[in-house]
Backbone and ligand atoms as CSV (ligand in chain L), in Angstrom:
chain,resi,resn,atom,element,x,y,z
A,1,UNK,N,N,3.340,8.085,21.726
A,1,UNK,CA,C,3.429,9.344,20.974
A,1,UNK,C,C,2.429,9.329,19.827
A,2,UNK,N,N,1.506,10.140,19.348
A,2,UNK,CA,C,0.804,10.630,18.534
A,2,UNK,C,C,0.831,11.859,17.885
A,3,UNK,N,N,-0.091,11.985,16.942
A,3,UNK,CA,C,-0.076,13.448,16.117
A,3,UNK,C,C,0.492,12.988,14.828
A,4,UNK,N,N,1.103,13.908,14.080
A,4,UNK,CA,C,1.574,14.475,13.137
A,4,UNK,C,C,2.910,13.417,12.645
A,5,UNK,N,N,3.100,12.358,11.764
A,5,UNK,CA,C,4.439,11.482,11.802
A,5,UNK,C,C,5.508,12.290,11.097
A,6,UNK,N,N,6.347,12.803,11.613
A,6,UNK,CA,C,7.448,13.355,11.178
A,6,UNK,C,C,7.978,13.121,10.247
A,7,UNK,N,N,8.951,14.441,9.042
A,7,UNK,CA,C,9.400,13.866,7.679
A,7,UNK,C,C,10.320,13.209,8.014
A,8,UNK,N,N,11.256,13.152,8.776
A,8,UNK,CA,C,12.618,13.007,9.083
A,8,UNK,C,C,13.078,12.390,10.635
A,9,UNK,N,N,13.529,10.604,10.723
A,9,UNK,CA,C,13.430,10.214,11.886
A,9,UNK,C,C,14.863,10.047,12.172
A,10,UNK,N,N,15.254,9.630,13.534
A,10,UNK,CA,C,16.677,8.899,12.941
A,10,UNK,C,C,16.182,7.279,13.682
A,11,UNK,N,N,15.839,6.239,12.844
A,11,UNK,CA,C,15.632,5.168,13.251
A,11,UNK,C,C,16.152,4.422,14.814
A,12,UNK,N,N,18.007,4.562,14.953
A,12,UNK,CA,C,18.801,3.584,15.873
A,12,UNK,C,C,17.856,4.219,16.982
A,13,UNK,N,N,17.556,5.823,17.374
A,13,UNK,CA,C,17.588,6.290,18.928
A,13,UNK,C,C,15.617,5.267,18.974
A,14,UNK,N,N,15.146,5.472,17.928
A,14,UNK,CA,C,13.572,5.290,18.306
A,14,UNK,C,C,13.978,4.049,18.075
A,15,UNK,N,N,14.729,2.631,17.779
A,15,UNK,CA,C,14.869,1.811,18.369
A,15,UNK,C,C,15.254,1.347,19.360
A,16,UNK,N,N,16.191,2.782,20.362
A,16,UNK,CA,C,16.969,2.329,21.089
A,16,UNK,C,C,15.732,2.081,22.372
A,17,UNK,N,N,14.519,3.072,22.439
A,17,UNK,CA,C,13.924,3.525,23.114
A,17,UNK,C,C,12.277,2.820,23.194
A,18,UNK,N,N,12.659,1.690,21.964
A,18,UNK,CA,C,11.211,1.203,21.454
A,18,UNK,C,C,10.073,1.957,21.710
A,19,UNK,N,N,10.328,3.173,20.479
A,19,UNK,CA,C,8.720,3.664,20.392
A,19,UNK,C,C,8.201,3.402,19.493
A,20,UNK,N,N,6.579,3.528,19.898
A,20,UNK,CA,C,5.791,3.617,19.103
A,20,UNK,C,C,4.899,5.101,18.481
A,21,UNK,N,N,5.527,5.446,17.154
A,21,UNK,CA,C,4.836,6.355,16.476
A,21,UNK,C,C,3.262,5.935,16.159
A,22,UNK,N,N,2.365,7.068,16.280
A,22,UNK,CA,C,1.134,6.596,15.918
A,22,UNK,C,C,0.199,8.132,15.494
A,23,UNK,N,N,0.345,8.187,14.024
A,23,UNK,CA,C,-0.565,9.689,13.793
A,23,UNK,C,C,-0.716,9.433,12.179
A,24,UNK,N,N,-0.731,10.752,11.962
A,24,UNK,CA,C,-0.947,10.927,10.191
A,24,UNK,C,C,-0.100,11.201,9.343
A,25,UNK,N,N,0.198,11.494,8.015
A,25,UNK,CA,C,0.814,11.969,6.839
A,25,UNK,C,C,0.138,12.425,5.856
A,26,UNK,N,N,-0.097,14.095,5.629
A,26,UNK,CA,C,-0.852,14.204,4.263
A,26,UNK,C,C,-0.446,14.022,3.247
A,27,UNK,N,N,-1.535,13.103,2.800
A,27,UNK,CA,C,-1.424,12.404,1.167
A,27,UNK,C,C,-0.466,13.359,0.057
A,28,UNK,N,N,-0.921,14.953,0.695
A,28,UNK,CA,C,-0.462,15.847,-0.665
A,28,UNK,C,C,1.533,15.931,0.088
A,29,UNK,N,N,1.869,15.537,0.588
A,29,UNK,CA,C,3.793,15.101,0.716
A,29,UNK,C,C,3.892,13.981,0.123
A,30,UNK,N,N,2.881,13.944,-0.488
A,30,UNK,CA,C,3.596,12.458,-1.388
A,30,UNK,C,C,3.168,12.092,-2.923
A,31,UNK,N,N,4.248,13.461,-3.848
A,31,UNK,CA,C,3.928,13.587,-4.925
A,31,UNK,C,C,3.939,12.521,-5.715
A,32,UNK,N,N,4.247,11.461,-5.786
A,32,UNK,CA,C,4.533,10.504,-6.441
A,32,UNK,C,C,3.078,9.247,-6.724
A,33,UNK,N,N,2.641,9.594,-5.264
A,33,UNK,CA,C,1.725,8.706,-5.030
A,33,UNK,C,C,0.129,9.654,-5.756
A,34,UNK,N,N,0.473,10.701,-5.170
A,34,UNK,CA,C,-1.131,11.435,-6.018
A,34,UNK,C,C,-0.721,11.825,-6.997
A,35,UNK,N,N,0.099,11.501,-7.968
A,35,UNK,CA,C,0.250,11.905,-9.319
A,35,UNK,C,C,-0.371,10.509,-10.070
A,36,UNK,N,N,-0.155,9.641,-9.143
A,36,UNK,CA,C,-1.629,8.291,-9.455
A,36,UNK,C,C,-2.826,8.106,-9.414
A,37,UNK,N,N,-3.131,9.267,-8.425
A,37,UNK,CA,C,-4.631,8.960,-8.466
A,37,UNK,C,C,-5.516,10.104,-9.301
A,38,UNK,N,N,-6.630,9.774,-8.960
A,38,UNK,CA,C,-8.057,10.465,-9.667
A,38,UNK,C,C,-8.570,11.576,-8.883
A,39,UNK,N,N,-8.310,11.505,-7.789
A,39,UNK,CA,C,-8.912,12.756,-6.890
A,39,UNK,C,C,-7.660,12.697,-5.222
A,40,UNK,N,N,-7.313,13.824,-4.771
A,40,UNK,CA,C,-6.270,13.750,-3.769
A,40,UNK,C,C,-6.867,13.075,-2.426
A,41,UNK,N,N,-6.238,12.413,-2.184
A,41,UNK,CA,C,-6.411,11.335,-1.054
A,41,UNK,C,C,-6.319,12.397,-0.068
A,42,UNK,N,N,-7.514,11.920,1.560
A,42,UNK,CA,C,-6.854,12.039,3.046
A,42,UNK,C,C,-5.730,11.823,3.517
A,43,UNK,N,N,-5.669,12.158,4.695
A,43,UNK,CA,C,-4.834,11.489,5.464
A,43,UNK,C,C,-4.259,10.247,5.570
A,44,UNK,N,N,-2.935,9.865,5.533
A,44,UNK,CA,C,-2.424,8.183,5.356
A,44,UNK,C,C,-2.777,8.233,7.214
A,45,UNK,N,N,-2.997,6.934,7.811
A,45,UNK,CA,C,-2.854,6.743,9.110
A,45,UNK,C,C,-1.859,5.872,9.092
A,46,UNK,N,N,-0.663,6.656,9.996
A,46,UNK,CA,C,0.540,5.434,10.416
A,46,UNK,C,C,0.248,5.239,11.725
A,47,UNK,N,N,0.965,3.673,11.593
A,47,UNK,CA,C,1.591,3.029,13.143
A,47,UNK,C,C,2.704,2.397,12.832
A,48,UNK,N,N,3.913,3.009,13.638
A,48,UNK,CA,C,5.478,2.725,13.545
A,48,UNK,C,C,5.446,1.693,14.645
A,49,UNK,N,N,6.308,1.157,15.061
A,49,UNK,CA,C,6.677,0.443,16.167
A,49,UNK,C,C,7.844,0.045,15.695
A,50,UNK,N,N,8.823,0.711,16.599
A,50,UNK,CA,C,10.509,0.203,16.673
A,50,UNK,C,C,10.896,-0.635,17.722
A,51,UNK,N,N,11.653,-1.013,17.069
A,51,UNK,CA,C,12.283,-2.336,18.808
A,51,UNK,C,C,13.546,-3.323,17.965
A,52,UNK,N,N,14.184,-3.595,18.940
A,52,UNK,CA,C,15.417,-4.281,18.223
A,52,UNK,C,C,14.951,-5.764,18.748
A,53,UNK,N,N,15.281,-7.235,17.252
A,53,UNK,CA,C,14.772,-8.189,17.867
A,53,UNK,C,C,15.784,-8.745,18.305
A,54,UNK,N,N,15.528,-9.988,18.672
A,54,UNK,CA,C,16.111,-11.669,19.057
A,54,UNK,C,C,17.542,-11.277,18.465
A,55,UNK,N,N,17.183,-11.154,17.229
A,55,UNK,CA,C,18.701,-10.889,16.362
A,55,UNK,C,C,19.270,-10.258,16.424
A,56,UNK,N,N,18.804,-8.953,17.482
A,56,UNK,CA,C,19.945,-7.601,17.059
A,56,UNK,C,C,19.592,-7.357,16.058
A,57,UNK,N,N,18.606,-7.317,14.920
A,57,UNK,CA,C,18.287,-6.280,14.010
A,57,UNK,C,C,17.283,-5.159,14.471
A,58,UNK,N,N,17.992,-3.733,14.215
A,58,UNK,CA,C,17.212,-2.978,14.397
A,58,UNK,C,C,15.965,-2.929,13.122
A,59,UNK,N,N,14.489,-2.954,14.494
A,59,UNK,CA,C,13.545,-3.659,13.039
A,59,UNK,C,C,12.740,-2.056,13.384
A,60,UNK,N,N,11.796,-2.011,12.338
A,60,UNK,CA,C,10.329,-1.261,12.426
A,60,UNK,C,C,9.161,-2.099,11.731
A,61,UNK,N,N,8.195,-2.289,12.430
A,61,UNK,CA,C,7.011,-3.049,11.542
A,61,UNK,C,C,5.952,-1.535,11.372
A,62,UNK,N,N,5.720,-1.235,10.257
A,62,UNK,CA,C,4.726,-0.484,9.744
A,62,UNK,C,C,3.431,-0.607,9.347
A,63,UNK,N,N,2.567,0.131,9.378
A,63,UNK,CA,C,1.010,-0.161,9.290
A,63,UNK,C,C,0.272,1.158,8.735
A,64,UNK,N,N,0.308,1.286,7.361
A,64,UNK,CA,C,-0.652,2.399,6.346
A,64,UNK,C,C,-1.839,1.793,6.067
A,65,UNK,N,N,-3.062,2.816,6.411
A,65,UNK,CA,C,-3.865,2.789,5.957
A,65,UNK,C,C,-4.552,4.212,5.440
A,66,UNK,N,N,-5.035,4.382,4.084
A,66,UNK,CA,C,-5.683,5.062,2.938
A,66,UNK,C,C,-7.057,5.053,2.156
A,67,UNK,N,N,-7.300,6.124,2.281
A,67,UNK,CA,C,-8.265,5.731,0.837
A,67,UNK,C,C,-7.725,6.233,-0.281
A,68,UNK,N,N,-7.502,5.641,-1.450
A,68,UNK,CA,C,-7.765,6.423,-2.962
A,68,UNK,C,C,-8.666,6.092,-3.942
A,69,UNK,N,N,-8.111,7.144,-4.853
A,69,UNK,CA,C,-9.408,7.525,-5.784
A,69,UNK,C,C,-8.302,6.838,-6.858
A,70,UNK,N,N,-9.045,5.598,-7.845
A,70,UNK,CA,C,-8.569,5.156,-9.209
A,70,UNK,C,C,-9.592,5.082,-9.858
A,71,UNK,N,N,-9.224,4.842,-11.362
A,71,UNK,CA,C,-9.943,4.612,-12.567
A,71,UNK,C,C,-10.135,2.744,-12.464
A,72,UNK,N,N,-11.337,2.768,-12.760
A,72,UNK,CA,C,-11.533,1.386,-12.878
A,72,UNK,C,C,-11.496,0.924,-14.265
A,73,UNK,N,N,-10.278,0.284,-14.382
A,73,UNK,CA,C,-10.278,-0.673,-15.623
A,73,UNK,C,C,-11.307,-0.947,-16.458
A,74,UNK,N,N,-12.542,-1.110,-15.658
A,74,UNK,CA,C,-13.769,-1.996,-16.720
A,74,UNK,C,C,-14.720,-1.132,-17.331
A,75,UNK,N,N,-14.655,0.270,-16.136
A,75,UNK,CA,C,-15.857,1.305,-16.626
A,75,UNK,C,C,-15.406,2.560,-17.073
A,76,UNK,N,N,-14.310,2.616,-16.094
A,76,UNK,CA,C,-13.212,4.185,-16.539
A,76,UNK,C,C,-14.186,5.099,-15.711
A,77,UNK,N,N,-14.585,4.706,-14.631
A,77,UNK,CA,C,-15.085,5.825,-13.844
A,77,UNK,C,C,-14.578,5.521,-12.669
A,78,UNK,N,N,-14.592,6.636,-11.534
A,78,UNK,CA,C,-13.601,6.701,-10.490
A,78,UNK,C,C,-14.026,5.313,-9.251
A,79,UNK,N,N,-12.910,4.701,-8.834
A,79,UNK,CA,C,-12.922,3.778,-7.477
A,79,UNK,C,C,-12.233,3.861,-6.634
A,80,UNK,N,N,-13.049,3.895,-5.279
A,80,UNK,CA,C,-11.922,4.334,-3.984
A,80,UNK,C,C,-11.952,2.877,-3.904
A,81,UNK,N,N,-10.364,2.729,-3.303
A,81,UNK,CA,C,-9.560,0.908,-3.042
A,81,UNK,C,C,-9.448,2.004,-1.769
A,82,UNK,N,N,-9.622,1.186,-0.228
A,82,UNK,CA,C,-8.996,1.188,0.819
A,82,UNK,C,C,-7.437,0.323,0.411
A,83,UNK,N,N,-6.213,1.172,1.074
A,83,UNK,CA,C,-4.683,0.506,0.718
A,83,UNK,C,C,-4.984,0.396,2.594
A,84,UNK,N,N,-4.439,-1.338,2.770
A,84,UNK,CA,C,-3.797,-1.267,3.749
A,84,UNK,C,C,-2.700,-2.142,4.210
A,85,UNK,N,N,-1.882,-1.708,4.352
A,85,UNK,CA,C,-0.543,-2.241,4.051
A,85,UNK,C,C,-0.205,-2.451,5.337
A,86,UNK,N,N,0.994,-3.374,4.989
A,86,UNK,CA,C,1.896,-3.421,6.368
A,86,UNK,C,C,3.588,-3.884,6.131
A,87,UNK,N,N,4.310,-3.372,6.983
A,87,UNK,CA,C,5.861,-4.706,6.650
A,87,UNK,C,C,6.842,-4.293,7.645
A,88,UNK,N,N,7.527,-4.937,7.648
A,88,UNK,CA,C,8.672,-4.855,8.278
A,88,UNK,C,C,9.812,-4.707,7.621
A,89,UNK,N,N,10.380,-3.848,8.422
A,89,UNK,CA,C,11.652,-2.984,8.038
A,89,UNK,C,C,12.746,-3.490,8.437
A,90,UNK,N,N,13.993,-4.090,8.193
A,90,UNK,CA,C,15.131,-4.015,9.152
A,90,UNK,C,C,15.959,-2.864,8.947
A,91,UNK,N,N,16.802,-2.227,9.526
A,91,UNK,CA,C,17.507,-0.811,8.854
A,91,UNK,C,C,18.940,-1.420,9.181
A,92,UNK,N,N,19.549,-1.118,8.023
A,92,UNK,CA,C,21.538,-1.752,7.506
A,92,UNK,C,C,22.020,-0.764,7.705
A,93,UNK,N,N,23.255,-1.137,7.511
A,93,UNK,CA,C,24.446,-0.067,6.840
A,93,UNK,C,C,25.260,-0.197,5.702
A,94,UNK,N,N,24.860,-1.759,5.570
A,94,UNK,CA,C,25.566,-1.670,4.123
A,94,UNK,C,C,24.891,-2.624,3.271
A,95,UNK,N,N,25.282,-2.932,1.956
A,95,UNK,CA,C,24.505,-3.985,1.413
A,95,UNK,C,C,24.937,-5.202,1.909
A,96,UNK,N,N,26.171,-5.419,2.236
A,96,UNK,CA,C,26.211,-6.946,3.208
A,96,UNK,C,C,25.671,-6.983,4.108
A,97,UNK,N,N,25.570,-6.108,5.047
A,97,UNK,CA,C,23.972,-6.325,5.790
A,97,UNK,C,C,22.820,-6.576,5.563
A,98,UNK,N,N,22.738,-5.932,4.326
A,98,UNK,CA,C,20.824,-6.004,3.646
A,98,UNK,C,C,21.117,-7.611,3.214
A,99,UNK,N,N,22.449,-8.238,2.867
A,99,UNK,CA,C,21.912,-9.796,2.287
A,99,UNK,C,C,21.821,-10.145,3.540
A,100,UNK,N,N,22.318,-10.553,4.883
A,100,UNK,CA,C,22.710,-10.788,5.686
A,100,UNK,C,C,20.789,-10.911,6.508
A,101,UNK,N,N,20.086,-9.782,6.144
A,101,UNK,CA,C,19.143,-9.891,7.327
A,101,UNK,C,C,18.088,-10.950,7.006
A,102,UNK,N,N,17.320,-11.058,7.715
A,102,UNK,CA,C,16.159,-12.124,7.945
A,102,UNK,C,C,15.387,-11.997,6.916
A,103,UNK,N,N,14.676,-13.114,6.021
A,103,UNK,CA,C,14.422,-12.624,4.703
A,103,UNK,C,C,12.835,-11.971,5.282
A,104,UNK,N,N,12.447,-12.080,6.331
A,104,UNK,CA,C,10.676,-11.275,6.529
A,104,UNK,C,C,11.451,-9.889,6.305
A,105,UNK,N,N,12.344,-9.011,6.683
A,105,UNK,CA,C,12.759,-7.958,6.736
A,105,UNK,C,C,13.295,-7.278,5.011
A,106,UNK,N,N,12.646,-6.144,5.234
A,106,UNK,CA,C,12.650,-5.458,3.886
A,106,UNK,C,C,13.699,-4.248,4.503
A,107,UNK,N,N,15.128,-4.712,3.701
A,107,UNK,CA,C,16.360,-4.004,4.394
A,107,UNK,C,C,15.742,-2.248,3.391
A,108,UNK,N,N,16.600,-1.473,4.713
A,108,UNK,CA,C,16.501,-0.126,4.516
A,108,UNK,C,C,18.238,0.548,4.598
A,109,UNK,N,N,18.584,0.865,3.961
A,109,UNK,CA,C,20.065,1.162,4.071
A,109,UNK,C,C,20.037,2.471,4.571
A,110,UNK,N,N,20.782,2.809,6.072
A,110,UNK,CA,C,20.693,4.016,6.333
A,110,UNK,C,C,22.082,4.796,6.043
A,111,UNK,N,N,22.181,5.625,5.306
A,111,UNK,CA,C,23.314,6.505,4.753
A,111,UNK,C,C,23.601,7.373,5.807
A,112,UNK,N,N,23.013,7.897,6.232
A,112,UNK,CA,C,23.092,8.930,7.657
A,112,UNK,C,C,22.450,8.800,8.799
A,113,UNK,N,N,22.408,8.968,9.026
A,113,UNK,CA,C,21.428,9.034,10.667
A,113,UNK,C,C,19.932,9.395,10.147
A,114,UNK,N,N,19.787,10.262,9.340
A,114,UNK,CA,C,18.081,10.836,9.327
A,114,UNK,C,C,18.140,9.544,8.035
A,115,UNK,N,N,16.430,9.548,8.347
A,115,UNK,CA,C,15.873,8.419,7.115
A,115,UNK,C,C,14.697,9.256,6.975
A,116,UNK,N,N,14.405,9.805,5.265
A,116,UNK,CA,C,13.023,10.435,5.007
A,116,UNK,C,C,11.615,9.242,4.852
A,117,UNK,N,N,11.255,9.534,6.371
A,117,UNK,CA,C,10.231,9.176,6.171
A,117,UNK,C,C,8.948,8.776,5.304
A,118,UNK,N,N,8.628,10.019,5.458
A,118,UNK,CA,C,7.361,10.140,4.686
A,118,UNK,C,C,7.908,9.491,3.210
A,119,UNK,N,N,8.820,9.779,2.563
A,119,UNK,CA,C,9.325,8.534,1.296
A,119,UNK,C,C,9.322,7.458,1.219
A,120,UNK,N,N,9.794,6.873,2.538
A,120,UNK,CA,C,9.347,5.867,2.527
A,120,UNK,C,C,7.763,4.849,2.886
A,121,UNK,N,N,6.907,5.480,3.302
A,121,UNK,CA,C,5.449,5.645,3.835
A,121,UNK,C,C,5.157,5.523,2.100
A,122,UNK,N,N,5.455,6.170,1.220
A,122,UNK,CA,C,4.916,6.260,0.328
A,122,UNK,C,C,5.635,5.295,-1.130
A,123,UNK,N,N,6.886,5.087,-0.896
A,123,UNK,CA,C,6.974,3.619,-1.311
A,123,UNK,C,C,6.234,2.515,-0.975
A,124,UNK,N,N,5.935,2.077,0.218
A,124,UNK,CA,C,4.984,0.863,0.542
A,124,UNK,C,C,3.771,1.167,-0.005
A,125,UNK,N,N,3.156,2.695,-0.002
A,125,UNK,CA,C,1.393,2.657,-0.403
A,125,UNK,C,C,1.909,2.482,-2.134
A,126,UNK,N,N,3.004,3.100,-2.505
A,126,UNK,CA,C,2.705,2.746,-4.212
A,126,UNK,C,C,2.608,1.194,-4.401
A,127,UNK,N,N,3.739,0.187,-3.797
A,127,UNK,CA,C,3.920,-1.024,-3.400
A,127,UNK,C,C,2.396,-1.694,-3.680
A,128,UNK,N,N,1.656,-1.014,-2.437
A,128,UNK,CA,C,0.408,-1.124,-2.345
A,128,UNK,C,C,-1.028,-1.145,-3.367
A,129,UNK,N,N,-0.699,-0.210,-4.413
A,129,UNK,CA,C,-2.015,0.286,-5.330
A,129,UNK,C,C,-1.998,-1.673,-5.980
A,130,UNK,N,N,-3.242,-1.711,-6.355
A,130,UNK,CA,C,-4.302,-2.777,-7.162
A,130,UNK,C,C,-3.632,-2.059,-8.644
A,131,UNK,N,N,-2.459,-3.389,-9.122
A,131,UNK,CA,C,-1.949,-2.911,-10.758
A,131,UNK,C,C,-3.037,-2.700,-11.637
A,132,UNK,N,N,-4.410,-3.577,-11.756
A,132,UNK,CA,C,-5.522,-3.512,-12.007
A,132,UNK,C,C,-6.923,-2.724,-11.041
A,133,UNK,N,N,-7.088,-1.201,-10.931
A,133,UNK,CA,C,-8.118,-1.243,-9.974
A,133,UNK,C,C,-9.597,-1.556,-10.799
A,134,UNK,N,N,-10.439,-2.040,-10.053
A,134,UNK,CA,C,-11.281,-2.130,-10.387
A,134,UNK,C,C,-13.120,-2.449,-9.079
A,135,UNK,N,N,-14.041,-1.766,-9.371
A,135,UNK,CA,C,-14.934,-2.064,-8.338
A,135,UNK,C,C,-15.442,-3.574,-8.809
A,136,UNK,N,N,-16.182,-4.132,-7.819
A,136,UNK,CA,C,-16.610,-5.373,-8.023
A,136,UNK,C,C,-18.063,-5.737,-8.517
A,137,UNK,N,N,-17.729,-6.440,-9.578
A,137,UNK,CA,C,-18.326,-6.637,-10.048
A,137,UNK,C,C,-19.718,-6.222,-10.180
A,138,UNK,N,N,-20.708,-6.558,-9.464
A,138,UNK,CA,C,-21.916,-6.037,-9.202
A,138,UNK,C,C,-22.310,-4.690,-9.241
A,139,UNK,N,N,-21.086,-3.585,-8.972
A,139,UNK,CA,C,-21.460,-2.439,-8.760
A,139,UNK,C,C,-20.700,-1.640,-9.739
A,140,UNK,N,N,-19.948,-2.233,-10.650
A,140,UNK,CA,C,-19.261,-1.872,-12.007
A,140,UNK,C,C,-20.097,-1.368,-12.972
A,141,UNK,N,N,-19.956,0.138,-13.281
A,141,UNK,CA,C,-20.970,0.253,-14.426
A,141,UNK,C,C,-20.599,0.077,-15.661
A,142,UNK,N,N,-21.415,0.009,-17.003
A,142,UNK,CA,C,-21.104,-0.071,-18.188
A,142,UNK,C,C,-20.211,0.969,-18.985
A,143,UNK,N,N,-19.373,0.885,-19.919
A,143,UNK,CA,C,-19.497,2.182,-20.678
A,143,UNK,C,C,-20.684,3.273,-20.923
A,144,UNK,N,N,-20.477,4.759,-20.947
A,144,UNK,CA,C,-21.586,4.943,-21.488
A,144,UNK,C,C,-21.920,4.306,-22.590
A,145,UNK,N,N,-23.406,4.613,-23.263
A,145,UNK,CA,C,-23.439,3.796,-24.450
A,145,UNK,C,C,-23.723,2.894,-24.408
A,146,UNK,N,N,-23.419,2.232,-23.494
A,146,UNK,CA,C,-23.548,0.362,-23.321
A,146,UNK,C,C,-24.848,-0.128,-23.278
A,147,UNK,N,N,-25.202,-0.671,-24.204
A,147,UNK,CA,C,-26.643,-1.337,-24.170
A,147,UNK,C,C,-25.884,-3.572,-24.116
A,148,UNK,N,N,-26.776,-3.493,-23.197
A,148,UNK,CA,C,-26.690,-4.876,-23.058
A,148,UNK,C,C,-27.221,-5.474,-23.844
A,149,UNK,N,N,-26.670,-6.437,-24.810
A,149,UNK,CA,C,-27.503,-7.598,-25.795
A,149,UNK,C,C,-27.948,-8.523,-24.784
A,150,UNK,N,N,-29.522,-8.649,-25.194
A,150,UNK,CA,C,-30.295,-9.720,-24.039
A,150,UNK,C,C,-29.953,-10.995,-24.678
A,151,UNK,N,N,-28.947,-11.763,-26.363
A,151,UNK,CA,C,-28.405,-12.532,-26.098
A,151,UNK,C,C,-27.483,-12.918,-25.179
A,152,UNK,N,N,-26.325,-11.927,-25.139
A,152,UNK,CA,C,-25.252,-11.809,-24.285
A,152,UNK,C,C,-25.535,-12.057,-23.254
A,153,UNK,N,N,-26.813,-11.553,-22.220
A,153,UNK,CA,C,-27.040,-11.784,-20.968
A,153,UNK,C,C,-27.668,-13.749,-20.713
A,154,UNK,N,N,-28.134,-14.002,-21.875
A,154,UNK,CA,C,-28.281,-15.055,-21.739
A,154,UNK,C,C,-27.475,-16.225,-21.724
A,155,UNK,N,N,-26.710,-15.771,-22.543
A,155,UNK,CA,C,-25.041,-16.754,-22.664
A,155,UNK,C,C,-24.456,-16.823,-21.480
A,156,UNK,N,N,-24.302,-15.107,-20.497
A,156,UNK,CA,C,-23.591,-15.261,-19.447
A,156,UNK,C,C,-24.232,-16.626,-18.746
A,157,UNK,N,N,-25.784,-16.159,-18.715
A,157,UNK,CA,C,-26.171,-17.595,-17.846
A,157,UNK,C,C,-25.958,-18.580,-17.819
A,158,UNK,N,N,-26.127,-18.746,-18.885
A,158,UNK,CA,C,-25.869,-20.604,-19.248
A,158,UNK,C,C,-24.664,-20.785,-18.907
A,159,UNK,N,N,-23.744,-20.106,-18.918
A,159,UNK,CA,C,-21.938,-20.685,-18.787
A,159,UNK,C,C,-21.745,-21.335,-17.562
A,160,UNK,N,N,-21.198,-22.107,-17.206
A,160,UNK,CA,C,-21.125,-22.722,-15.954
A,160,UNK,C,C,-20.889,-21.915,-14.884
A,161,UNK,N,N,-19.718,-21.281,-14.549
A,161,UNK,CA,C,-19.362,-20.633,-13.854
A,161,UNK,C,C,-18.099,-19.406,-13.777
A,162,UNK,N,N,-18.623,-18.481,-14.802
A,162,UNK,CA,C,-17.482,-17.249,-14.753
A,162,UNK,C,C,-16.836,-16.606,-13.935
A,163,UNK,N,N,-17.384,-16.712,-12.883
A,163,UNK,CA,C,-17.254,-16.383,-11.424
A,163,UNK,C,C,-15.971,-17.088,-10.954
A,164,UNK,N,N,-16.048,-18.259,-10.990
A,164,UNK,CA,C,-14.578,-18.797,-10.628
A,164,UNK,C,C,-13.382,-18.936,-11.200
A,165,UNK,N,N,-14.034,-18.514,-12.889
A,165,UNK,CA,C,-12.748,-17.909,-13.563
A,165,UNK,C,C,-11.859,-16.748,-12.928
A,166,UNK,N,N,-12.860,-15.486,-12.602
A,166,UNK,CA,C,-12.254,-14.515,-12.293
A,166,UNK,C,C,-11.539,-15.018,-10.727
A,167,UNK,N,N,-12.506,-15.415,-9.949
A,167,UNK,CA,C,-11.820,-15.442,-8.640
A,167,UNK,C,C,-10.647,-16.228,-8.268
A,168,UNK,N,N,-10.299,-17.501,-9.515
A,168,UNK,CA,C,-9.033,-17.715,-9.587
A,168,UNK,C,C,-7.502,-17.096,-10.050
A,169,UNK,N,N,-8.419,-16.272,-10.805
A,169,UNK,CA,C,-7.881,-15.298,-11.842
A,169,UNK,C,C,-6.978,-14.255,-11.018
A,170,UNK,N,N,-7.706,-13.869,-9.660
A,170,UNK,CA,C,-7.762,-12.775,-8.751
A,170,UNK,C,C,-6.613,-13.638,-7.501
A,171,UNK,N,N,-6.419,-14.982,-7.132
A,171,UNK,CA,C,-5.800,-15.699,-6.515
A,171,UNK,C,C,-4.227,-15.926,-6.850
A,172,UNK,N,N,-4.372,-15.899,-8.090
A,172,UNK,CA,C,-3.358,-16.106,-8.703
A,172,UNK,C,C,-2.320,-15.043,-9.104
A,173,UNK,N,N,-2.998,-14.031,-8.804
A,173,UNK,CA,C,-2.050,-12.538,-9.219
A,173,UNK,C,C,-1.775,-12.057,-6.866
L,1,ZN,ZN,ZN,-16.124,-0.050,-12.773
């Protein structure tokens, strides 16, 4: 099945039936998420896949991918981050179920039969955003204004290696 991913699923039958959803969601149903960004995002691309495992948990593994528009931390001018996410779902009924499931599974408590979708599509991409966005390095511009001190550029040199400051820096978060 393709096209258009529906607001409103009821998880058990599209597990009962192991399908696979595979289409879009416009960015603008998901006020929460473009009230973050800098300019309104495309199309999210989903891929659902339901199936009940080994365990008898009814699972879904999910797969968003995005572009958005953020402010970069260093320059304050706009950066598209590709989000691409993924996870697995188990769907409960109660919270002793949600302790109960497999800890890879990110329990979903279903209150009724319908589960709003697209809400949840857009919990994982917020999940998703860079707490820090920022472009890399090389292609980061200055403040306006910014005149480089050709001491400063010389200091950078000499330092051993700033580079692995950050990229540990970046490992570690
Ligand atoms: Zn920048």
């Amino acid at each position: 099945m393709s096209g258009p991913i529906p607001a409103h699923i009821e998880p058990r039958r599209l597990v009962d039936r192991s399908i696979v959803l595979k289409g879009t969601v416009s960015a603008d149903k998901m006020p929460r998420l473009s009230a973050l960004l800098d300019a309104p995002a495309g199309d999210v691309q989903v891929e659902l896949s339901f199936a009940r495992d080994e365990q008898g948990v009814n699972a879904m593994h999910g797969h968003y991918q995005v572009d958005v528009a953020l402010i970069c931390q260093r320059c304050l001018e706009q950066v598209v981050v590709p989000l691409d996410s993924e996870c697995d779902v188990g769907f409960v009924e109660s919270d002793e179920a949600a302790k109960n499931l497999p800890r890879n599974y990110e329990p979903v408590i279903l209150d009724d039969e319908k589960l709003d979708l697209h809400a949840l599509i857009e919990d994982e991409l917020l999940l998703a955003l860079p707490a820090v966005p920022m472009h890399p390095l090389e292609t980061c511009q200055h403040p306006p204004g910014y005149q480089p001190d050709p001491a400063e550029l010389e200091e950078e040199v000499e330092k051993p290696n700033p580079f692995s400051v950050l990229a540990k820096l970046k490992r570690d978060t």
